[in-house]
DOSE-60287 format. One record per residue: residue number from 1; y, z, x of N, C-alpha, C in turn; residue in three letters. Coordinates in pm, whole numbers. Layout:
! DOSE-60287
<r><num>NUM</num><n_yy>Y</n_yy><n_zz>Z</n_zz><n_xx>X</n_xx><ca_yy>Y</ca_yy><ca_zz>Z</ca_zz><ca_xx>X</ca_xx><c_yy>Y</c_yy><c_zz>Z</c_zz><c_xx>X</c_xx><residuo>ALA</residuo></r>
...
! end
This chain:
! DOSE-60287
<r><num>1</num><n_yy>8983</n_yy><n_zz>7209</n_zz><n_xx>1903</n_xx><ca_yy>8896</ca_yy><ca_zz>7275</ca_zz><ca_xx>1999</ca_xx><c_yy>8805</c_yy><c_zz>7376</c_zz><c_xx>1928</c_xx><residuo>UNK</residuo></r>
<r><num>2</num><n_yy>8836</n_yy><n_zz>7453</n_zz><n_xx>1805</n_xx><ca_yy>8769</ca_yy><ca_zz>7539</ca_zz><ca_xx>1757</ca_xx><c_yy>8674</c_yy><c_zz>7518</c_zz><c_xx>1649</c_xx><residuo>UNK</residuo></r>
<r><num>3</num><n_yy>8698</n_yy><n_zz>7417</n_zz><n_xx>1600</n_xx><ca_yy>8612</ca_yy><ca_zz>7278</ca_zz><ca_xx>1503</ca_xx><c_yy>8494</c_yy><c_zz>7267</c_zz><c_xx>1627</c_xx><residuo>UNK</residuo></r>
<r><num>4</num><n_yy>8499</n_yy><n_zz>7208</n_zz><n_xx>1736</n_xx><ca_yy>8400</ca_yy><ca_zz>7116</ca_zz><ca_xx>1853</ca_xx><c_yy>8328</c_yy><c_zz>7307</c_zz><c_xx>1909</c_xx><residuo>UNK</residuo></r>
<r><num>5</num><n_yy>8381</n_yy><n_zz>7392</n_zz><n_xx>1926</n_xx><ca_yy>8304</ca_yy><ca_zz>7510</ca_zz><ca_xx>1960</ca_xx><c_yy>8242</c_yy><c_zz>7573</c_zz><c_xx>1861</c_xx><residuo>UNK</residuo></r>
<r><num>6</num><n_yy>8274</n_yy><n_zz>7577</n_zz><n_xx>1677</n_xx><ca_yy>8235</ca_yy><ca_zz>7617</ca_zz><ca_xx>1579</ca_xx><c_yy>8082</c_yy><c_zz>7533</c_zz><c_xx>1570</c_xx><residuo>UNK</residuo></r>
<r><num>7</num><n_yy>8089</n_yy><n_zz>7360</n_zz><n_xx>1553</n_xx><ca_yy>8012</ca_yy><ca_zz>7280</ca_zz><ca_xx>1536</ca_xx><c_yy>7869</c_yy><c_zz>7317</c_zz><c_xx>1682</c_xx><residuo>UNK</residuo></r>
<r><num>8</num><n_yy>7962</n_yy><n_zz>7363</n_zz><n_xx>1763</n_xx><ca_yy>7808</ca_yy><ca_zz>7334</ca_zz><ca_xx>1910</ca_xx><c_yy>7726</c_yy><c_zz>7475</c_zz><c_xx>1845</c_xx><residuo>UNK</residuo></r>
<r><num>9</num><n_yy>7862</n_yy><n_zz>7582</n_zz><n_xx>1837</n_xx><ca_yy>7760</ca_yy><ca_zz>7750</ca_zz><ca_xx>1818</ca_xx><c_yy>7668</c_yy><c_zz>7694</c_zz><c_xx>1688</c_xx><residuo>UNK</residuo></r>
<r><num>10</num><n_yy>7663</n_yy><n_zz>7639</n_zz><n_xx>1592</n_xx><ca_yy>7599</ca_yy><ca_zz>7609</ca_zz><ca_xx>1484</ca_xx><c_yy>7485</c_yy><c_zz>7541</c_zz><c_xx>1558</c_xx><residuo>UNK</residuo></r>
<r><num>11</num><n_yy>7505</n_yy><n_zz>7447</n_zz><n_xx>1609</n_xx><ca_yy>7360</ca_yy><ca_zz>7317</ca_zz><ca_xx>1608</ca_xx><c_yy>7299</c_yy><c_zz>7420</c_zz><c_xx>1720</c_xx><residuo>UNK</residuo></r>
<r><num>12</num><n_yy>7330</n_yy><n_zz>7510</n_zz><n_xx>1817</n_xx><ca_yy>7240</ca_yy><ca_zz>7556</ca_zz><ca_xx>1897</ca_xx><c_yy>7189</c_yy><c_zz>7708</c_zz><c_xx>1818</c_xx><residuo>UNK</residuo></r>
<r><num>13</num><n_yy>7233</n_yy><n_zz>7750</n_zz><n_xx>1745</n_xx><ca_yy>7155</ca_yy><ca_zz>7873</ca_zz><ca_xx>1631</ca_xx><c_yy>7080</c_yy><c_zz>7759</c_zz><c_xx>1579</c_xx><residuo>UNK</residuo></r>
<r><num>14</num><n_yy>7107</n_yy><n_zz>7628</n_zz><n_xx>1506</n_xx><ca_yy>6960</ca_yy><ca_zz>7590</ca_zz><ca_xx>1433</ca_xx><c_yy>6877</c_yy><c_zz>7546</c_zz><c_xx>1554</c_xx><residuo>UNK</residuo></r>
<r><num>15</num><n_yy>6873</n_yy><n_zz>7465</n_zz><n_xx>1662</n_xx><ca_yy>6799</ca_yy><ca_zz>7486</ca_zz><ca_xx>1734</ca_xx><c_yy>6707</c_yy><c_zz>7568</c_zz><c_xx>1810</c_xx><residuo>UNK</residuo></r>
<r><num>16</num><n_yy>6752</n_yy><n_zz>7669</n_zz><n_xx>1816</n_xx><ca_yy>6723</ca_yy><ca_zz>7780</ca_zz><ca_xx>1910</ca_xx><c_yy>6537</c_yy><c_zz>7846</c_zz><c_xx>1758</c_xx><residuo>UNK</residuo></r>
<r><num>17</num><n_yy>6607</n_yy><n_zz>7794</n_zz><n_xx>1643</n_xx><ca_yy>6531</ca_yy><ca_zz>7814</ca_zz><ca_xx>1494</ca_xx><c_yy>6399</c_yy><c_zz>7716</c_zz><c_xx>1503</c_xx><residuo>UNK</residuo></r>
<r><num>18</num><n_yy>6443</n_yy><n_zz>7567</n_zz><n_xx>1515</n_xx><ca_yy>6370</ca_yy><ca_zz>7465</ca_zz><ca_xx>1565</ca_xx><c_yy>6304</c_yy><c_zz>7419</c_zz><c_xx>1602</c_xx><residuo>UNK</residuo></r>
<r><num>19</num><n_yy>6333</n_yy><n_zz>7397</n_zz><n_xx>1775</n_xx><ca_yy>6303</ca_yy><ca_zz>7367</ca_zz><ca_xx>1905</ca_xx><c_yy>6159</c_yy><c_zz>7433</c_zz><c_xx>1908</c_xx><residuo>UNK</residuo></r>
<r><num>20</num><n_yy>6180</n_yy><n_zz>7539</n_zz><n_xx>1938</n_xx><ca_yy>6001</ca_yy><ca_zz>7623</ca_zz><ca_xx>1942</ca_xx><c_yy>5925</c_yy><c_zz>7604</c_zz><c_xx>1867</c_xx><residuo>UNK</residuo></r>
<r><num>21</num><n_yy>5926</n_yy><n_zz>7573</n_zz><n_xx>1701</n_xx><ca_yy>5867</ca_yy><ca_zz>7533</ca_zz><ca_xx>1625</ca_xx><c_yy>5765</c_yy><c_zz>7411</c_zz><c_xx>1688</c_xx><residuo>UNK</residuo></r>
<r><num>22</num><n_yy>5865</n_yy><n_zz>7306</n_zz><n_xx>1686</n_xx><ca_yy>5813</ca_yy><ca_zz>7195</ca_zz><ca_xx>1728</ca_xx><c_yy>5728</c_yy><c_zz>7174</c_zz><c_xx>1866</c_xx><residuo>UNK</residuo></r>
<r><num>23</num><n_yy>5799</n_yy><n_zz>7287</n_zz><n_xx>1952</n_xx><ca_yy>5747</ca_yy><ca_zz>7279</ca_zz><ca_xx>2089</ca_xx><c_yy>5616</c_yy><c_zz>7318</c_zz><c_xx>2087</c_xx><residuo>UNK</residuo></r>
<r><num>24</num><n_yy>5548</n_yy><n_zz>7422</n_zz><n_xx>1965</n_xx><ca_yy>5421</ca_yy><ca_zz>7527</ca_zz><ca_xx>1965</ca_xx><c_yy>5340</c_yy><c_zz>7399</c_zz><c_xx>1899</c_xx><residuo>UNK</residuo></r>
<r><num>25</num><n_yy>5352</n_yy><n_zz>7318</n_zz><n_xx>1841</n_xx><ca_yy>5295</ca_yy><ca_zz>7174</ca_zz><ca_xx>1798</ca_xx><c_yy>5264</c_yy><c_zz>7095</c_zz><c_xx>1854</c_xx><residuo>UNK</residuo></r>
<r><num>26</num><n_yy>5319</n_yy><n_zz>7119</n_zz><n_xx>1995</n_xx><ca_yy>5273</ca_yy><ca_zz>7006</ca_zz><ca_xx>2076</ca_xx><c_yy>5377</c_yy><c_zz>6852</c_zz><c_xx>2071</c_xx><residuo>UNK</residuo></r>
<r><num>27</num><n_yy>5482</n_yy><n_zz>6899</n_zz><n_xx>1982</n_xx><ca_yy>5524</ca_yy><ca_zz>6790</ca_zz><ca_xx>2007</ca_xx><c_yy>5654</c_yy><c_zz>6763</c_zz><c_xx>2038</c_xx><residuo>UNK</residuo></r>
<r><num>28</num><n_yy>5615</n_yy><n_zz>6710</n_zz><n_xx>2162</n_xx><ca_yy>5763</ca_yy><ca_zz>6706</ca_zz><ca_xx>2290</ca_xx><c_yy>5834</c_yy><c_zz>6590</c_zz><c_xx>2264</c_xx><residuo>UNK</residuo></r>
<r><num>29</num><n_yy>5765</n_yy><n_zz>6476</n_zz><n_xx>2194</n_xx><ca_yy>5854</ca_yy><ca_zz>6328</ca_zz><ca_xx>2210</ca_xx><c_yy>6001</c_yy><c_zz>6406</c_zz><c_xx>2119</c_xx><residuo>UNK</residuo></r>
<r><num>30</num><n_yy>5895</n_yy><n_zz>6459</n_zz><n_xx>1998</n_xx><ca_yy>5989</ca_yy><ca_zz>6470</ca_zz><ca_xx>1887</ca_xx><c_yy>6080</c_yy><c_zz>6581</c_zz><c_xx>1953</c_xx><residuo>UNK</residuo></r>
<r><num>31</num><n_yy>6074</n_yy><n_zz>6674</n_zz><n_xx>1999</n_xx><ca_yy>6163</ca_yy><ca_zz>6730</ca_zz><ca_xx>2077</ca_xx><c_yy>6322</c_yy><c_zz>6677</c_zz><c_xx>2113</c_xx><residuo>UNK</residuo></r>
<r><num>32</num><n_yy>6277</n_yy><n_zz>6532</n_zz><n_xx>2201</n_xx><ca_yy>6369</ca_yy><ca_zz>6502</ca_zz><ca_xx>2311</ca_xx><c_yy>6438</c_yy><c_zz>6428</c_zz><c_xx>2185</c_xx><residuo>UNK</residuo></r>
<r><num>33</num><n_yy>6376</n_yy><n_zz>6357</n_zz><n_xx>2053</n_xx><ca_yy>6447</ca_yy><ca_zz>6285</ca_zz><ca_xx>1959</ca_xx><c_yy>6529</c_yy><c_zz>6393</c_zz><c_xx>1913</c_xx><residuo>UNK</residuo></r>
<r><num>34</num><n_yy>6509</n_yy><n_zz>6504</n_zz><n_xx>1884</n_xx><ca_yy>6562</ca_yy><ca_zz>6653</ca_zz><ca_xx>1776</ca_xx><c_yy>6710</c_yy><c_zz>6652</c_zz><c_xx>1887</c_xx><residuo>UNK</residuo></r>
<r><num>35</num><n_yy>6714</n_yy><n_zz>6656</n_zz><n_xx>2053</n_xx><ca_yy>6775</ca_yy><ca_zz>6678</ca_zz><ca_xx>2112</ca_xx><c_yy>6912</c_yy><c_zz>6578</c_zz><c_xx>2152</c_xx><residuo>UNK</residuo></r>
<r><num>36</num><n_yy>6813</n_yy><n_zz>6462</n_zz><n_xx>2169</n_xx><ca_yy>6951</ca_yy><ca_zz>6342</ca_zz><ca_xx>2146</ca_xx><c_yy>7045</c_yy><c_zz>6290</c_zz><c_xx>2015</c_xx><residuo>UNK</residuo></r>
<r><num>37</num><n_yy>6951</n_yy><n_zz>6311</n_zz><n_xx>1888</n_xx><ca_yy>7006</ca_yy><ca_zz>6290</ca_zz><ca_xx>1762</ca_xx><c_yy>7108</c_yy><c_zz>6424</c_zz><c_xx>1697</c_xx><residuo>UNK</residuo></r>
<r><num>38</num><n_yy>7086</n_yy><n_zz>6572</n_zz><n_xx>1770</n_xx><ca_yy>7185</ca_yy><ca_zz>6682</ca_zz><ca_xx>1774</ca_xx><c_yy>7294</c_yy><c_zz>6668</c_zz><c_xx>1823</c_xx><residuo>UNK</residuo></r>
<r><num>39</num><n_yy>7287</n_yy><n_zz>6608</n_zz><n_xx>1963</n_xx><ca_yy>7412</ca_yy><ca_zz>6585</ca_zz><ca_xx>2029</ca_xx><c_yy>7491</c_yy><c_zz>6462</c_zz><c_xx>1979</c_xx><residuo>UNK</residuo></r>
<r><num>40</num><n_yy>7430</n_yy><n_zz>6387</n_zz><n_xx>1937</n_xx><ca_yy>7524</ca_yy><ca_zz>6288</ca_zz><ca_xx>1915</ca_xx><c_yy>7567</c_yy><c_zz>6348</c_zz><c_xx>1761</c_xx><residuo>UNK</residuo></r>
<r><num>41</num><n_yy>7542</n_yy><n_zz>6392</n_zz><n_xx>1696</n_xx><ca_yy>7572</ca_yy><ca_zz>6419</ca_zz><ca_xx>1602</ca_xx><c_yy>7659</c_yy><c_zz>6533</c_zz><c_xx>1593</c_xx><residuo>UNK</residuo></r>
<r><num>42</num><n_yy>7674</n_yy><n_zz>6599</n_zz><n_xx>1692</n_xx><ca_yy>7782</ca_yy><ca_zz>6708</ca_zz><ca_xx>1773</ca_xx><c_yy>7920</c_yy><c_zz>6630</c_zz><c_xx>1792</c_xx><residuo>UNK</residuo></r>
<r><num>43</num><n_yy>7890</n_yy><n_zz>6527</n_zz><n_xx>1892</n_xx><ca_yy>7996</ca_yy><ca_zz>6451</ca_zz><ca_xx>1909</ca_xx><c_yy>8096</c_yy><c_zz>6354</c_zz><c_xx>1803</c_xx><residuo>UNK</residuo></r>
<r><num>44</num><n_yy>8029</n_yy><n_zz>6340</n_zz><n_xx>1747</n_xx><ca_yy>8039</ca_yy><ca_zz>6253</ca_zz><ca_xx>1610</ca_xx><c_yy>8140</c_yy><c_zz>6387</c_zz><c_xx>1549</c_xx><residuo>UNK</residuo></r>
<r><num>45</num><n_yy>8123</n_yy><n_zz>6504</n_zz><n_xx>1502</n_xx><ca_yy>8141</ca_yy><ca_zz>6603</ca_zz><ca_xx>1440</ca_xx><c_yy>8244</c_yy><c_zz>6664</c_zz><c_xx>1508</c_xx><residuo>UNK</residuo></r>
<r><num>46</num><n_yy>8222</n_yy><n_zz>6654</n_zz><n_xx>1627</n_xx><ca_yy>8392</ca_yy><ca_zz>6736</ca_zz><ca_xx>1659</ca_xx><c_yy>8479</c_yy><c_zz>6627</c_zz><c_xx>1664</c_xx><residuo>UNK</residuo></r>
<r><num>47</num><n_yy>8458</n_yy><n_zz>6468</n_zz><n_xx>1719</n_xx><ca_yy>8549</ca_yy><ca_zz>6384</ca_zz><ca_xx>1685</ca_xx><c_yy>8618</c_yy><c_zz>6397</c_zz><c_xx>1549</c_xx><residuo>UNK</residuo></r>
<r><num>48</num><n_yy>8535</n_yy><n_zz>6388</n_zz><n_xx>1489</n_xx><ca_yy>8593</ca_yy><ca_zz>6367</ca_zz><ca_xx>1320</ca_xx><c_yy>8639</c_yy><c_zz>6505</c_zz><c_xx>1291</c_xx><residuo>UNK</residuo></r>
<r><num>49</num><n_yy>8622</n_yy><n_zz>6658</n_zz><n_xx>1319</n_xx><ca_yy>8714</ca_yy><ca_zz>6724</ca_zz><ca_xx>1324</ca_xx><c_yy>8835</c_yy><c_zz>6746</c_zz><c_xx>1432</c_xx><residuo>UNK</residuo></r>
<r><num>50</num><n_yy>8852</n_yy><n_zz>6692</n_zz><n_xx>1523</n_xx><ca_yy>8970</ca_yy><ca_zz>6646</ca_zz><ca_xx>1588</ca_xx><c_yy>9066</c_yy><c_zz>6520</c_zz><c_xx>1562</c_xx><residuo>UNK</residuo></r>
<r><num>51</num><n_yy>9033</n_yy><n_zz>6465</n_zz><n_xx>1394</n_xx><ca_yy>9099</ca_yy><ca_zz>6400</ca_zz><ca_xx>1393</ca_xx><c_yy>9139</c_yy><c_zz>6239</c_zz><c_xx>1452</c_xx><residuo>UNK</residuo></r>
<r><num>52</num><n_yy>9035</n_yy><n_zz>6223</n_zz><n_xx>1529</n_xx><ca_yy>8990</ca_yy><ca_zz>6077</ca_zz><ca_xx>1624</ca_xx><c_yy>8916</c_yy><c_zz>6012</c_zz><c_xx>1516</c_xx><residuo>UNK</residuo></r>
<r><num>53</num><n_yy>8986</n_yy><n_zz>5892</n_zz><n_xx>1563</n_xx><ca_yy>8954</ca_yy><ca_zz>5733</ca_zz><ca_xx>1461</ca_xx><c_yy>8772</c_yy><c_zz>5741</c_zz><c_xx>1554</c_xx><residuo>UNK</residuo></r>
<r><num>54</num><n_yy>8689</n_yy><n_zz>5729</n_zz><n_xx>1429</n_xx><ca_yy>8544</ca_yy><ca_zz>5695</ca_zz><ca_xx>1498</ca_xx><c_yy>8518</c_yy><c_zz>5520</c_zz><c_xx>1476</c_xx><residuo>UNK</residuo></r>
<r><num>55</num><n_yy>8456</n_yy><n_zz>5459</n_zz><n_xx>1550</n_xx><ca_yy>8395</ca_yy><ca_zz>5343</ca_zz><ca_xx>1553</ca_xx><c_yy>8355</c_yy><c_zz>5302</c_zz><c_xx>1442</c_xx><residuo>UNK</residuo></r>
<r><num>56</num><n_yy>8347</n_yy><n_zz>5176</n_zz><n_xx>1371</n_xx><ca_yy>8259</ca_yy><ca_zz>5093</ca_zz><ca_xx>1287</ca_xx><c_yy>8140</c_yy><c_zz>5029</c_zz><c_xx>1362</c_xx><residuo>UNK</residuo></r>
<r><num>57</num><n_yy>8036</n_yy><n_zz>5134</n_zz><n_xx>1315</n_xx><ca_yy>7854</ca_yy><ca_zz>5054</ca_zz><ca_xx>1377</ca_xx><c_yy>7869</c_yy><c_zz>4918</c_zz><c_xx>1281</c_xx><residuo>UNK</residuo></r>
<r><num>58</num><n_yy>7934</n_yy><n_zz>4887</n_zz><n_xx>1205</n_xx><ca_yy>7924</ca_yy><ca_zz>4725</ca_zz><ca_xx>1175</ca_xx><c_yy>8021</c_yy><c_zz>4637</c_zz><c_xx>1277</c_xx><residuo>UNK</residuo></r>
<r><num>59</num><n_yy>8110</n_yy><n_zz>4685</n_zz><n_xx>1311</n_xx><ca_yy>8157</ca_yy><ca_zz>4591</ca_zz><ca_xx>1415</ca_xx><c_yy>8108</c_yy><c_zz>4537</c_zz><c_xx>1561</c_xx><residuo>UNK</residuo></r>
<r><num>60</num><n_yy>8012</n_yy><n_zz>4673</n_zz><n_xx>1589</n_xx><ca_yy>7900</ca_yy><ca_zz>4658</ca_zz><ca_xx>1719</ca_xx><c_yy>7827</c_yy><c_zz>4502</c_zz><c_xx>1653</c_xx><residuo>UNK</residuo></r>
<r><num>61</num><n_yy>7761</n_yy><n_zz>4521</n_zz><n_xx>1524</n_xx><ca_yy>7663</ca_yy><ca_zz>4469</ca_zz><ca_xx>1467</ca_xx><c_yy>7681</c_yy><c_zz>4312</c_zz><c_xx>1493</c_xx><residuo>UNK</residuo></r>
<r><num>62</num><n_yy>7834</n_yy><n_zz>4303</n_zz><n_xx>1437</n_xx><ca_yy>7892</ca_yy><ca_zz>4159</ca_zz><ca_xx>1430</ca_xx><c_yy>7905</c_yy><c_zz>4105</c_zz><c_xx>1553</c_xx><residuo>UNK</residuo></r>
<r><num>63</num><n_yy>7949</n_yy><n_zz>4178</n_zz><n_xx>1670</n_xx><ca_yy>8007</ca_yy><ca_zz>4141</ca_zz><ca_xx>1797</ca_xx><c_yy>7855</c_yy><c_zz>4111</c_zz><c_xx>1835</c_xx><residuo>UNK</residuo></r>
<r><num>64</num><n_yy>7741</n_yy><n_zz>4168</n_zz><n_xx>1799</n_xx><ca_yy>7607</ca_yy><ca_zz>4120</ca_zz><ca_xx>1904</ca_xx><c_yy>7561</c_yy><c_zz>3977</c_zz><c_xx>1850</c_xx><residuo>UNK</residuo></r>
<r><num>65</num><n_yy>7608</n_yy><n_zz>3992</n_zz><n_xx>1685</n_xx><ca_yy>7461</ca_yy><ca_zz>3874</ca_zz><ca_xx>1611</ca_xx><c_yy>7597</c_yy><c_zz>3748</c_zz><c_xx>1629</c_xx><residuo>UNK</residuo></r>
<r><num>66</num><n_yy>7712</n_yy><n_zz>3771</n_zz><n_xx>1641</n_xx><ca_yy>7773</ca_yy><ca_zz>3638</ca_zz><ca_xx>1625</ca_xx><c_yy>7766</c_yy><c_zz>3526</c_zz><c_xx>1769</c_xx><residuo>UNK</residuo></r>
<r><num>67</num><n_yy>7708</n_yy><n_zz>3568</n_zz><n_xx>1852</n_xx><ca_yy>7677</ca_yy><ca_zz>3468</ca_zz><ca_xx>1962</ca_xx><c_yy>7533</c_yy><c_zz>3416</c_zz><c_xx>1974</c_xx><residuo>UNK</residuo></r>
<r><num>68</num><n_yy>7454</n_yy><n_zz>3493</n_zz><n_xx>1913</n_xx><ca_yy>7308</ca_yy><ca_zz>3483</ca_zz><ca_xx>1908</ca_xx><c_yy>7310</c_yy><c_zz>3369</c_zz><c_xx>1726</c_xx><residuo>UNK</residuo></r>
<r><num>69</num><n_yy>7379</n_yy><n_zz>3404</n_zz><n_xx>1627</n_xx><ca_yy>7357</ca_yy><ca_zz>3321</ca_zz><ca_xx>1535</ca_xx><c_yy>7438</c_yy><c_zz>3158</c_zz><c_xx>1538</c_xx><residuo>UNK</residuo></r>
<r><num>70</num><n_yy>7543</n_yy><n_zz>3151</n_zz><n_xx>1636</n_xx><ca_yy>7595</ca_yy><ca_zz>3065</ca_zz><ca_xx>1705</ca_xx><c_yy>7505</c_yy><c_zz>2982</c_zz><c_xx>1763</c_xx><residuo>UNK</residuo></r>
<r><num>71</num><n_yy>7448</n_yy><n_zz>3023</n_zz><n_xx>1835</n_xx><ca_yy>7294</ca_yy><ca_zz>2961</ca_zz><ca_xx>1937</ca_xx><c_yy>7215</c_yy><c_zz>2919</c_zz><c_xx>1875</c_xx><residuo>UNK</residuo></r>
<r><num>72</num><n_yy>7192</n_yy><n_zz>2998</n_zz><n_xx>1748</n_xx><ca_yy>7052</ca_yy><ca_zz>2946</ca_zz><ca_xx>1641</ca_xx><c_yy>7109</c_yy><c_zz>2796</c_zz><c_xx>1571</c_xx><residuo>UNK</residuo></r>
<r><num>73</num><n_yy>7253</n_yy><n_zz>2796</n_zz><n_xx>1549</n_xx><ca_yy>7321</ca_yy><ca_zz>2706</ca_zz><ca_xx>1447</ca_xx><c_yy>7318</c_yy><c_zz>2541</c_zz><c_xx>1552</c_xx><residuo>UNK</residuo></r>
<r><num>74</num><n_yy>7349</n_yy><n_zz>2582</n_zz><n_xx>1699</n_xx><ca_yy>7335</ca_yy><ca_zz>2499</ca_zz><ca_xx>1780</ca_xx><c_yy>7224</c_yy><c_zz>2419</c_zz><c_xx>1754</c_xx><residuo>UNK</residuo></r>
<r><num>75</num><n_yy>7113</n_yy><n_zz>2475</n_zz><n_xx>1824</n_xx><ca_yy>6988</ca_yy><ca_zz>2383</ca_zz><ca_xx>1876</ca_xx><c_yy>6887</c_yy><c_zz>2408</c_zz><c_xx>1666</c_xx><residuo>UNK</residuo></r>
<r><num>76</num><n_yy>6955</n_yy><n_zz>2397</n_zz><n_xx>1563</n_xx><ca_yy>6893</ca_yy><ca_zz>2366</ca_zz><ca_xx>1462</ca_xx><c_yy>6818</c_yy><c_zz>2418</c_zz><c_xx>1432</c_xx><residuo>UNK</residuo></r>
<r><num>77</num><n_yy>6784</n_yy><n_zz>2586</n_zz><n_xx>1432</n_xx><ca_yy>6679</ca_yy><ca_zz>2663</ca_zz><ca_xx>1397</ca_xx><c_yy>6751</c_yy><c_zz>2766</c_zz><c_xx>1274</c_xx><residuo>UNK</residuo></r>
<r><num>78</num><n_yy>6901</n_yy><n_zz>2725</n_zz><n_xx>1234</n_xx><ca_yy>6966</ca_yy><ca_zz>2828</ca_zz><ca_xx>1170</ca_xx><c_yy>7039</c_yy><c_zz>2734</c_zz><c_xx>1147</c_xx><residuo>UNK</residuo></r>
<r><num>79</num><n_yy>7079</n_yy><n_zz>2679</n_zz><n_xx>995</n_xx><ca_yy>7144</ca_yy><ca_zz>2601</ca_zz><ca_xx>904</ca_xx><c_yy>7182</c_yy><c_zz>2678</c_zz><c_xx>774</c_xx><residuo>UNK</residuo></r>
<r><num>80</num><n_yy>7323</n_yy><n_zz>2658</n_zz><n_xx>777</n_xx><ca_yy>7429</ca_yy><ca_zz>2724</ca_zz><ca_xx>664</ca_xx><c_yy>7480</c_yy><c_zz>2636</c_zz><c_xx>564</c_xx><residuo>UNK</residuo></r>
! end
């Protein structure tokens, strides 16, 4: 618990550093990217300091392309 409250007080001091920067620029897309790529990267960060098994992004990878490269091998547009 003190890992996941250490990690948030951090990313919102660099934000708080940030955020306005970018905001006086005019640029809001990059904003909402600065804002979703913090948090997940929050979450990511107190998981792994709590000790929780995190996901393999290659196993997402495999589970999407192995029905779609299946399909290609079918109708002859993808030969191994």
């Amino acid at each position: 618990m003190l890992i996941g409250v250490s990690v948030l007080a951090l990313s919102i001091l660099i934000a708080c550093y940030e955020i306005p920067k970018l905001w006086k620029q005019g640029c809001k897309k990059e904003v909402g990217i600065y804002c979703t790529l913090m948090l997940l990267g929050n979450v990511m960060a107190t998981l792994k300091g709590m000790n929780k098994e995190l996901p393999n992004p290659a196993d997402w990878i495999t589970f999407l392309m192995v029905p779609f490269t299946k399909i290609l091998l079918h109708i002859g547009l993808l030969k191994l």
